[in-house]
C-alpha positions in Angstrom: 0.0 0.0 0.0 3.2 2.7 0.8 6.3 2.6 0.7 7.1 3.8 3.9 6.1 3.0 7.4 4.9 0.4 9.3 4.1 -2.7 6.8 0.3 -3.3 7.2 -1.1 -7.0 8.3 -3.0 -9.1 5.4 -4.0 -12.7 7.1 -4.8 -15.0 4.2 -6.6 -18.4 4.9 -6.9 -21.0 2.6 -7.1 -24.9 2.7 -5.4 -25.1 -0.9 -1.3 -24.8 -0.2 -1.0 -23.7 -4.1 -3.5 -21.0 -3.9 -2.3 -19.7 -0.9 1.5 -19.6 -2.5 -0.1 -17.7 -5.1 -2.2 -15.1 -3.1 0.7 -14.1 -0.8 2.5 -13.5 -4.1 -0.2 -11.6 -5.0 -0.7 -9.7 -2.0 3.0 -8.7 -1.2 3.6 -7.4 -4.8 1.1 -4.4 -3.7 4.0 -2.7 -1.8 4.2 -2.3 2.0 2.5 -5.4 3.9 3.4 -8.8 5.5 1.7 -11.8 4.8 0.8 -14.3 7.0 -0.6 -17.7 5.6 -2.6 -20.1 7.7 -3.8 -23.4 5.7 -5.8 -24.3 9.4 -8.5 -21.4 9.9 -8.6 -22.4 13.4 -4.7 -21.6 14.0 -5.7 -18.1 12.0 -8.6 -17.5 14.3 -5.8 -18.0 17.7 -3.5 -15.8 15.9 -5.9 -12.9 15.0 -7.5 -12.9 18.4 -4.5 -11.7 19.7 -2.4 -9.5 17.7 -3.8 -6.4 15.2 -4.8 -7.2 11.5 -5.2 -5.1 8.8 -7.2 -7.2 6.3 -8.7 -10.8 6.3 -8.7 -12.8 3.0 -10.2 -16.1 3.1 -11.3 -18.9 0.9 -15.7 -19.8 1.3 -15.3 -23.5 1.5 -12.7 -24.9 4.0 -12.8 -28.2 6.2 -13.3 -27.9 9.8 -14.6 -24.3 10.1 -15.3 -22.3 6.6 -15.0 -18.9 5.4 -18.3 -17.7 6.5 -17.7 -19.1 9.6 -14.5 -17.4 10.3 -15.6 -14.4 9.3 -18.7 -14.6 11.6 -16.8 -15.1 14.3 -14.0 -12.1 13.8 -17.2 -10.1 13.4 -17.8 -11.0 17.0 -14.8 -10.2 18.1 -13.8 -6.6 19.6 -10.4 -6.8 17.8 -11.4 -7.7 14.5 -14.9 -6.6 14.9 -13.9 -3.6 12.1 -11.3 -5.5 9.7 -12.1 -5.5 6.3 -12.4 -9.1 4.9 -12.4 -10.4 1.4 -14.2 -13.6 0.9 -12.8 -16.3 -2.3 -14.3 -19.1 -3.8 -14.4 -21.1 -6.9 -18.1 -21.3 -6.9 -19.5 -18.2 -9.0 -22.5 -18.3 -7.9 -24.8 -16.0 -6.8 -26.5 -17.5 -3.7 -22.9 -17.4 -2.2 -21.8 -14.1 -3.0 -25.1 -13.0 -0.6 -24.4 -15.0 1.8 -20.4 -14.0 1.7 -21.5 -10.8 2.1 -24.1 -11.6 4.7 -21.7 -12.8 7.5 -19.9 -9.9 7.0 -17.2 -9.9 4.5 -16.5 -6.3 2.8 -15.8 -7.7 -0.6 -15.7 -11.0 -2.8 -13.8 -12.8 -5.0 -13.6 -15.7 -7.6 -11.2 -18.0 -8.5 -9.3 -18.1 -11.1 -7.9 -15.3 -10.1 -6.8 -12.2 -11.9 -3.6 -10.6 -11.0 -4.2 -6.9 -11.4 -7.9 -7.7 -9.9 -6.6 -8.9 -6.9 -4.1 -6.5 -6.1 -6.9 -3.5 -7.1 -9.2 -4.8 -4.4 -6.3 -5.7 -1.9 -5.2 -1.9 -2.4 -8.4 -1.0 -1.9 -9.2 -2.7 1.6 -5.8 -1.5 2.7 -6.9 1.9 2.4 -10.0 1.4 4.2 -7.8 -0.1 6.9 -5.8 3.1 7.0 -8.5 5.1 7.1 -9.8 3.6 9.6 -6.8 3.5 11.7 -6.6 7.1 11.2 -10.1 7.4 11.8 -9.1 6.1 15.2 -6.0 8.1 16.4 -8.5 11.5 15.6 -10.9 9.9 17.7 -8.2 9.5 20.7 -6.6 12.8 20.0 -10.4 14.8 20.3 -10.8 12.1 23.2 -7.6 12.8 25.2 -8.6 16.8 24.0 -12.0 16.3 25.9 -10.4 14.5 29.1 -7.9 17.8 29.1 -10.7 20.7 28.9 -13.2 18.5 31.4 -10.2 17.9 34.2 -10.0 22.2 33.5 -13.3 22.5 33.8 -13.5 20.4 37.2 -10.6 21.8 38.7 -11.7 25.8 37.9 -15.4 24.4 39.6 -13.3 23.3 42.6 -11.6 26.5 43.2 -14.7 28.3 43.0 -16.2 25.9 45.9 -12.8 26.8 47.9 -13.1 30.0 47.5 -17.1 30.3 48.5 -16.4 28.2 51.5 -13.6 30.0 52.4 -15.8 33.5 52.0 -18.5 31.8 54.5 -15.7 31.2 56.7 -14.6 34.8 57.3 -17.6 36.5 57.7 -17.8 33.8 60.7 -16.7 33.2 63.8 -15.5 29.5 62.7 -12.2 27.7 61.7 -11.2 26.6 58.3 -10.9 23.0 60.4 -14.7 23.2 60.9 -15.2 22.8 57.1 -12.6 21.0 56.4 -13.8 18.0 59.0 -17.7 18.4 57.6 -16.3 17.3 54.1 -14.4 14.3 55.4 -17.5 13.3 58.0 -19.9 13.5 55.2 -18.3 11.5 53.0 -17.5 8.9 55.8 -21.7 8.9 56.5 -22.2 8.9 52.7 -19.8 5.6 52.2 -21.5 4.1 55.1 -24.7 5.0 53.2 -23.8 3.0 50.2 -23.3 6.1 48.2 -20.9 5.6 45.0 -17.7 6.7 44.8 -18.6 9.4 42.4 -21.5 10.7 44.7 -18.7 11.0 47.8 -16.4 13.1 45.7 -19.5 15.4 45.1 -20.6 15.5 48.5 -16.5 16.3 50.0 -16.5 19.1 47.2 -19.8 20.8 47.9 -20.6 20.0 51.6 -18.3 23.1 53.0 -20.2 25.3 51.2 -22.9 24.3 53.9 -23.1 28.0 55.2 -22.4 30.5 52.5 -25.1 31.9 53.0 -23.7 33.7 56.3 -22.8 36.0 53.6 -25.9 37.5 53.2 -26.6 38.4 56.9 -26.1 41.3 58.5 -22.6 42.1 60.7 -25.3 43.0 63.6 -27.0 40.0 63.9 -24.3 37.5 62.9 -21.3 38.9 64.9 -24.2 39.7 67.7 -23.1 38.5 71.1 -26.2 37.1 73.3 -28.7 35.4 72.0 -31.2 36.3 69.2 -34.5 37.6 70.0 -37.6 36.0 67.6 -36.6 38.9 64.4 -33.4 37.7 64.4 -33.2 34.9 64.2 -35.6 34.6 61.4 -33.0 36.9 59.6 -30.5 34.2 60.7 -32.1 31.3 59.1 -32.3 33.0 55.8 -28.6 32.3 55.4 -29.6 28.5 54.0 -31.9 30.8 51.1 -29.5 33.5 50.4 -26.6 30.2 50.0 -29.4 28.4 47.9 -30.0 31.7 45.7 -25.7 32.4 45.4 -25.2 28.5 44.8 -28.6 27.8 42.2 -29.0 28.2 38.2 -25.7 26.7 37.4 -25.5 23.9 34.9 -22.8 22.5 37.1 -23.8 19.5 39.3 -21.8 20.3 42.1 -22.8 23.4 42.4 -26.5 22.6 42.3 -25.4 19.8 44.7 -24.2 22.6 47.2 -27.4 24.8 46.7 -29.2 21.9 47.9 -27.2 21.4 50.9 -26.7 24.9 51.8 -31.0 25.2 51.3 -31.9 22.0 53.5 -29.0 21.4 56.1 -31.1 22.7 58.7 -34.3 21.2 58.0 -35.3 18.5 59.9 -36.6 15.1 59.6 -39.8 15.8 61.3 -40.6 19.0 59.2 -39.9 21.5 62.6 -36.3 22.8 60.4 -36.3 25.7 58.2 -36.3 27.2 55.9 -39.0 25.3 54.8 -40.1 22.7 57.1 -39.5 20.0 54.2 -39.4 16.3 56.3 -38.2 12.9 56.1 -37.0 12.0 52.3 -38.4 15.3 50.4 -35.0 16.6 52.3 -32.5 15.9 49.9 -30.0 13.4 51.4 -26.9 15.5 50.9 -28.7 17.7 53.5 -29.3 14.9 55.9 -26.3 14.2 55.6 -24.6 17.3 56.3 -27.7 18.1 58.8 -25.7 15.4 61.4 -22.0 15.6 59.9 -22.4 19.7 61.3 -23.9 19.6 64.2 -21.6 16.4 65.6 -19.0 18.8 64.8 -20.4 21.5 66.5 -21.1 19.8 69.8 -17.6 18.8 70.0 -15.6 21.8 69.4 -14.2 24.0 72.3 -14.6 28.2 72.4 -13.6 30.4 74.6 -17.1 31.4 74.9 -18.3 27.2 76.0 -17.0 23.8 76.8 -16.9 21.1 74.2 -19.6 18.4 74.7 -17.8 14.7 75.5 -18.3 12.1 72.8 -20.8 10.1 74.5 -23.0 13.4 74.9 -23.2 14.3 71.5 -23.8 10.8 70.2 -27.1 10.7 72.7 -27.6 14.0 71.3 -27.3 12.4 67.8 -28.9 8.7 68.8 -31.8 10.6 70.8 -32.8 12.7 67.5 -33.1 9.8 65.0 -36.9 10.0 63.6 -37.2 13.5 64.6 -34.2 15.9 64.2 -32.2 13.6 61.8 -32.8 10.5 59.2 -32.9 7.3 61.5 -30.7 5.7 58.7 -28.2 8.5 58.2 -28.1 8.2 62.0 -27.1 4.0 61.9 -24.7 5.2 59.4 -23.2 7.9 61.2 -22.8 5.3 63.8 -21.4 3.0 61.9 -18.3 5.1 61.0 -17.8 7.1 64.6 -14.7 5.7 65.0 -13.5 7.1 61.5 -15.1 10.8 62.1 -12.9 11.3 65.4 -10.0 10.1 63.9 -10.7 13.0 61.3 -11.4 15.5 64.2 -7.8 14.4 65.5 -6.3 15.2 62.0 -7.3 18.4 61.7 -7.8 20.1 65.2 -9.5 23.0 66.1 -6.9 25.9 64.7 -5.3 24.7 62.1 -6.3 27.3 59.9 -3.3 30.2 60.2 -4.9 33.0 61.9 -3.0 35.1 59.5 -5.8 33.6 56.4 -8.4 34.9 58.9 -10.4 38.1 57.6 -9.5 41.5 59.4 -13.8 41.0 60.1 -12.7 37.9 62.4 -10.1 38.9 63.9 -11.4 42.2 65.4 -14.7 40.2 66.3 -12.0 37.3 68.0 -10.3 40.6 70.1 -13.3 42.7 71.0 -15.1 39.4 72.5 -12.4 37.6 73.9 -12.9 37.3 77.9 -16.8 37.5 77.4 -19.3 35.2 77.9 -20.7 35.1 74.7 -22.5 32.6 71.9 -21.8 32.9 68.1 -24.3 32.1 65.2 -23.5 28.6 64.1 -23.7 27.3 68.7 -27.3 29.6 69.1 -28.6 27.6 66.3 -27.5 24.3 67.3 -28.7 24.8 70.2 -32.2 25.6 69.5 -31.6 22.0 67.5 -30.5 20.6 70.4 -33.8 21.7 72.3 -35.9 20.7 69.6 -34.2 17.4 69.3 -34.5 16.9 73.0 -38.0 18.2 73.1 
């Protein structure tokens, strides 16, 4: 076919030892192949099953297993499945040519052969073959192209998530380590769940963007020292719809992952949350996830301004509010992987984040409070879920 390169492959198969003599001789006077002869179509089938081919030619009517036979089968096969194939017989007749062509062969043959004939249509198939092959590598190249521009795509989504979460994080009173343990809890839960891997990587990605919404609320009410009075905290809990509205429209799925989470992590399973009193399974289960994964978190974690809760207290906080603060069965899951969430808590401690990434915001609101007896947001709302689980 060239006269450069890489020879191409051309399997011939043919019972007759003097017409396969004369078909190689055919075949390799076309230029740039090698030839490989098989007499036994069943040591040709072994043979192509295993390496690459470029075309099949092969007589109809052979002992044992026959053209259309072999042909059949290498049409089975994901290997050969796209080889072109030439089918040869002796027999001009016009019930075989169909079914030649039936069992998949490209083109057809009959004996006696005629020299420039044969080498036309061997030329021929070749060039399909290389077409083909090229066909191929663009498909990889565009493939590899599309693999390059999504793993872009997914990375620049990722850094927007760190940055959001990282935005909530300032204009609060918490640590970066709060956030950073919520993502590996709720993906511990979410495994436990039976999620799949996929879904975990989703849920660790979007879950710290739980509270973006804090955003949205007013320095005099979030920063406020004391606890809220009725108005205020209903301007409190519209930090999950102000999250939902920064986090929604997007075609991306992880960010409408997060704008569900940051809309229903603080509803609860017997309808009593808010925003919108949703209950058991019309909550998404990102947010009943998340819904346990943060307030665990919370009940653990030591303030100047309150003790931290003992693991035994916030698990009967957390066993006592199955079937009414939280999904019973993110609850036996949350269970299940304890051990694995506090070994997370002991990998990244409260203050881990440098207090020199910590907005000017937070660290005046750290100075001018320190020494007072004080709640902030995130511990007045847990604890009015505390009472209500308790209730």
């Amino acid at each position: 076919m060239t006269s450069a390169g890489t020879p191409q492959v051309v399997v011939i198969v043919d019972d007759d030892i003097f017409g396969l003599a004369l078909l190689k001789t055919l075949v390799a006077s076309v230029g740039n192949v090698e030839v490989l002869t098989y007499s036994d179509p069943r040591e040709a089938l072994d043979w192509c099953r295993s390496h690459e081919i470029d075309v099949l030619i092969t007589d109809y009517e052979m002992p044992e297993v026959s053209g259309v036979e072999l042909v059949t089968t290498l049409r089975a096969e994901a290997r050969t499945r796209d080889v072109p194939m030439m089918m040869i017989t002796a027999v001009e007749h016009r019930e075989i040519r169909y079914r030649a062509l039936e069992c998949g062969a490209n083109d057809y043959l009959n004996k006696p052969l005629d020299a420039p004939e044969v080498r036309a249509r061997v030329r021929n198939m070749l060039a399909v073959a290389q077409g083909q092959k090229a066909q191929l590598r663009r498909a990889e190249v565009l493939a590899h192209e599309v693999r390059v521009a999504t793993a872009s795509i997914i990375e620049r989504e990722r850094e927007i998530v760190l940055r959001l979460s990282r935005a909530a994080e300032f204009r609060d009173l918490e640590t970066g380590s709060h956030i950073t343990r919520i993502a590996h809890s709720t993906v511990s839960i979410a495994r436990a769940l039976g999620c799949p891997v996929e879904e975990q990587e989703q849920l660790f990605l979007a879950s710290p963007m739980h509270d973006v919404g804090k955003i949205g609320i007013p320095d005099q009410i979030l920063l406020k020292p004391g606890r809220f009075d009725d108005s205020e905290f209903a301007i409190m809990q519209q930090h999950t719809v102000i999250g939902h509205r920064i986090l929604a429209g997007s075609d991306s799925p992880l960010l409408q992952l997060a704008a569900d989470i940051a809309l229903t992590h603080h509803e609860r399973f017997d309808g009593a949350g808010y925003p919108h009193h949703r209950a058991g399974e019309d909550i998404p289960l990102a947010g009943r996830i998340v819904a346990i994964a943060d307030v665990f978190d919370a009940l653990l974690s030591r303030r100047p301004y309150k003790k931290a809760w003992t693991v035994e207290e916030a698990l009967d906080l957390i066993r006592m509010g199955g079937g009414r603060q939280f999904d019973p069965t993110c609850v036996d899951a949350f269970l299940a992987v304890v051990p694995e969430i506090l070994e997370t808590r002991e990998r990244f401690e409260e203050g881990d984040a440098s207090e020199a990434e910590l907005s000017p915001l937070r660290q005046l609101a750290t100075q001018g409070e320190k020494g007072r007896d004080r709640e902030r947001p995130q511990e007045r709302e847990q604890e009015r879920e505390r009472q209500g689980a308790a209730s």
